[in-house]
C-alpha positions in Angstrom: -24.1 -24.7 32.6 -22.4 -22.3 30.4 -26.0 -20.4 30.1 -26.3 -20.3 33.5 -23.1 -18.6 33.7 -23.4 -16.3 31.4 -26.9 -15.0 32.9 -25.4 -14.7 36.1 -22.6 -12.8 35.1 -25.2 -10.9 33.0 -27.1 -10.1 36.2 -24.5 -8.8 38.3 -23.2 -6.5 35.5 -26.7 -5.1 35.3 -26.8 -4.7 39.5 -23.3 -3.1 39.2 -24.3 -0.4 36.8 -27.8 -0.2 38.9 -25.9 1.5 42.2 -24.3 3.8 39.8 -27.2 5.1 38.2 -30.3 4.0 40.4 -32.7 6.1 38.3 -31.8 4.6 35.1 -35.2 3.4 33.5 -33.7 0.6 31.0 -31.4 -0.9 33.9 -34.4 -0.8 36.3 -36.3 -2.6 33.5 -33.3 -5.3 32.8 -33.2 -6.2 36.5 -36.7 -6.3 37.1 -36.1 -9.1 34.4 -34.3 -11.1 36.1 -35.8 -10.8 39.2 -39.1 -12.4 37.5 -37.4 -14.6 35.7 -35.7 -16.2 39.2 -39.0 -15.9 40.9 -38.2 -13.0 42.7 -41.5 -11.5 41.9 -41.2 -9.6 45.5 -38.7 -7.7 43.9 -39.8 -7.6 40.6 -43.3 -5.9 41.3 -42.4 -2.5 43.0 -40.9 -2.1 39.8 -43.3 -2.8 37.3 -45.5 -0.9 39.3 -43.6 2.3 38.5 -43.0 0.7 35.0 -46.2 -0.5 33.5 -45.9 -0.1 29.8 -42.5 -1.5 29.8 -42.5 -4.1 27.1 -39.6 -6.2 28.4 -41.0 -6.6 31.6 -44.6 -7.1 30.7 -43.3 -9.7 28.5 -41.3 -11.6 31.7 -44.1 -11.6 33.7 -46.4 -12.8 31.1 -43.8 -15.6 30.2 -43.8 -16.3 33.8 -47.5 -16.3 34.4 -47.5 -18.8 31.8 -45.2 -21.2 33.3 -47.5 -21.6 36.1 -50.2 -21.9 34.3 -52.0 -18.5 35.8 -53.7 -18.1 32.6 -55.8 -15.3 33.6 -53.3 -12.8 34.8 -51.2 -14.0 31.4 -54.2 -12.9 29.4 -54.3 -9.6 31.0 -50.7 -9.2 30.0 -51.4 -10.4 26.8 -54.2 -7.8 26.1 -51.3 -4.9 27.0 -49.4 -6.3 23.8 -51.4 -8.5 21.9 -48.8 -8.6 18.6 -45.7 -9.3 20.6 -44.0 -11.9 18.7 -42.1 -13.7 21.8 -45.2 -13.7 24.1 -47.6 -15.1 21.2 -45.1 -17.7 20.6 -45.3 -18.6 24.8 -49.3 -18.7 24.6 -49.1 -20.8 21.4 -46.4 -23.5 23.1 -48.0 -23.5 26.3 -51.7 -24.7 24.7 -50.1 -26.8 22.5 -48.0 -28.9 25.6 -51.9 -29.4 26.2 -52.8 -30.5 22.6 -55.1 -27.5 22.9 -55.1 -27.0 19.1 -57.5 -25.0 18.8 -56.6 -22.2 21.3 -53.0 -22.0 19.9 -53.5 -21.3 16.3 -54.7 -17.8 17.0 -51.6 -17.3 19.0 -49.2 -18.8 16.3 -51.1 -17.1 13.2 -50.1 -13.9 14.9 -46.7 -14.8 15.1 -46.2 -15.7 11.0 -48.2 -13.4 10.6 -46.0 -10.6 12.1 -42.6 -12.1 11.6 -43.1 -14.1 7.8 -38.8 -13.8 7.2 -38.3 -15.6 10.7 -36.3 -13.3 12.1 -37.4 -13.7 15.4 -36.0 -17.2 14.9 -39.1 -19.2 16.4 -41.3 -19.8 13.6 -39.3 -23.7 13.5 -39.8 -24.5 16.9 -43.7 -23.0 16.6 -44.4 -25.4 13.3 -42.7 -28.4 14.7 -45.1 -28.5 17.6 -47.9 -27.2 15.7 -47.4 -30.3 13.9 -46.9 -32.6 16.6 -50.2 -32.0 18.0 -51.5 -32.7 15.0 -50.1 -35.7 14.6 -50.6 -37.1 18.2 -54.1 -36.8 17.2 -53.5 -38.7 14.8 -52.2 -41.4 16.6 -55.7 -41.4 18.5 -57.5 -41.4 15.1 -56.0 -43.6 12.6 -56.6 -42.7 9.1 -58.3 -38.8 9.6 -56.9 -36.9 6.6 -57.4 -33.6 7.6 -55.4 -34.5 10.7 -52.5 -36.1 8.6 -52.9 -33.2 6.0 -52.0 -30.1 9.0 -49.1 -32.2 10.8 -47.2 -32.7 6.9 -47.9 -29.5 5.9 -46.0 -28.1 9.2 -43.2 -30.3 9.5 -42.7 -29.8 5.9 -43.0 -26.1 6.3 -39.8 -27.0 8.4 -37.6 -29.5 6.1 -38.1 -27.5 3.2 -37.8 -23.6 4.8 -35.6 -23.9 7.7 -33.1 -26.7 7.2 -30.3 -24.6 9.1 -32.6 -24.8 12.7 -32.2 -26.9 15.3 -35.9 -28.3 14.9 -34.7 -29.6 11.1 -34.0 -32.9 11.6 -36.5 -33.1 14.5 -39.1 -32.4 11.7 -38.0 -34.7 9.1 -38.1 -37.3 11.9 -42.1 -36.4 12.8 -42.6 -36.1 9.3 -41.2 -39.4 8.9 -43.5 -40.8 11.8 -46.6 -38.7 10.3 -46.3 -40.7 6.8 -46.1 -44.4 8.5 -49.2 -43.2 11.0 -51.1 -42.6 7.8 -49.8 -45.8 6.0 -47.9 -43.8 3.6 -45.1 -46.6 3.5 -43.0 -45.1 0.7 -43.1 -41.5 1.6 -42.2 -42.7 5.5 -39.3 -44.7 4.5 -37.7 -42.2 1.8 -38.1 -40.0 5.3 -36.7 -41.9 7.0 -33.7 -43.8 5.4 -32.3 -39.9 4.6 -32.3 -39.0 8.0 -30.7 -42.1 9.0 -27.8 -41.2 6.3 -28.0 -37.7 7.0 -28.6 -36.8 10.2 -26.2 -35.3 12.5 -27.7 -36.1 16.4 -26.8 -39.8 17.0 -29.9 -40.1 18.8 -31.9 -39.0 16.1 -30.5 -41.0 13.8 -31.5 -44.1 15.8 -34.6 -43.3 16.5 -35.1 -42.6 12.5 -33.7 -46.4 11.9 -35.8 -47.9 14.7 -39.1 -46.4 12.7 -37.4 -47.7 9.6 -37.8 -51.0 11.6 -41.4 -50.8 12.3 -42.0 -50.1 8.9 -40.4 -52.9 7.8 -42.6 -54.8 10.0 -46.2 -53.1 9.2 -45.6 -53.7 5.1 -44.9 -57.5 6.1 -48.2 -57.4 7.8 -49.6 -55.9 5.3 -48.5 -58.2 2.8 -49.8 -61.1 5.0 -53.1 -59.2 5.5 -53.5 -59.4 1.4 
């Protein structure tokens, strides 16, 4: 609620200064913005049209395009600025709600590739879900090491680089998850019983001692199975 607040008080600013200064290129291009990003594309067009190499805007549309899944006109946004951090990041997240592995990584490799120190701040969130791909596959194929290898190696890229994020304990969860899917017992539980102790989200914490649970119960089987 607060964010909504803020945007809106944000957006009427922006419209305030706009009847003051009507010509104003970077207020045209702040409320063209907006008006994509509350679907007021009607608006928003007459705009980009006398604004087509504006990066902010080229980027909201693209974002937008996205977010209905209008891949095409996306690309062609893309192709306008294909190294743009935040638009990369978009391409990469929206294949990967699709487990499309395959056509993210381009899109994310870009991204670490442009921004290694993180500044943009959404190299966590890109590596967590990099990861859980991976390891959703996994669930569908027990026991593929090249599939268990890729979802570790990104949540841990997580835990051990970016322990300040919000995607922190999110990955030591996954990573957690990723260990037990690939009978890695020990590793799972020293996961997961440090999460339990240490984590911070309630929720996450008992979701970290119901795996711990599960575990409990596949190394009895186990031991009955021997």
């Amino acid at each position: 609620m607060e964010d909504v607040l803020k945007k809106e008080k944000a957006y009427q600013e922006v419209l305030t200064k706009l009847k003051k200064m009507p010509d104003d290129p970077k207020l045209n291009s702040q409320i063209a913005v907006f008006y994509v990003q509350r679907e007021q594309l009607d608006k928003a067009m007459p705009i980009s049209e006398k604004m087509p190499d504006d990066v902010d805007l080229n980027r909201a549309f693209g974002i937008h395009y996205l977010g209905k899944n209008q891949m095409e006109k996306a690309l062609k946004i893309s192709e306008k600025m294909p190294d743009d951090i935040e638009l990369n990041t978009e391409f990469a997240l929206t294949y990967l709600k699709t487990a499309k592995i395959k056509e993210a990584l381009p899109y994310s490799e870009k991204v670490m590739a442009k921004d290694p120190e993180n500044e943009s701040g959404l190299l966590p969130k890109l590596h967590t879900q990099i990861g859980l791909a991976y390891a959703m596959q996994l669930q569908r194929k027990p026991g593929d090491a090249n599939l268990a290898k890729n979802a570790e190696m990104h949540f841990k890229k997580v835990v051990d680089m970016y322990p300040k994020s919000d995607e922190y304990e999110h990955a030591q969860y996954y990573l957690g998850v990723t260990y037990m899917l690939n009978k890695q017992y020990d590793k799972a539980t020293e996961v997961l019983e440090k999460l339990v102790n240490h984590a911070t989200n309630e929720q996450m914490k008992l979701s970290a001692n119901s795996a711990l649970q599960r575990l409990k119960q596949l190394a009895t089987e186990g031991e009955t199975d021997n």
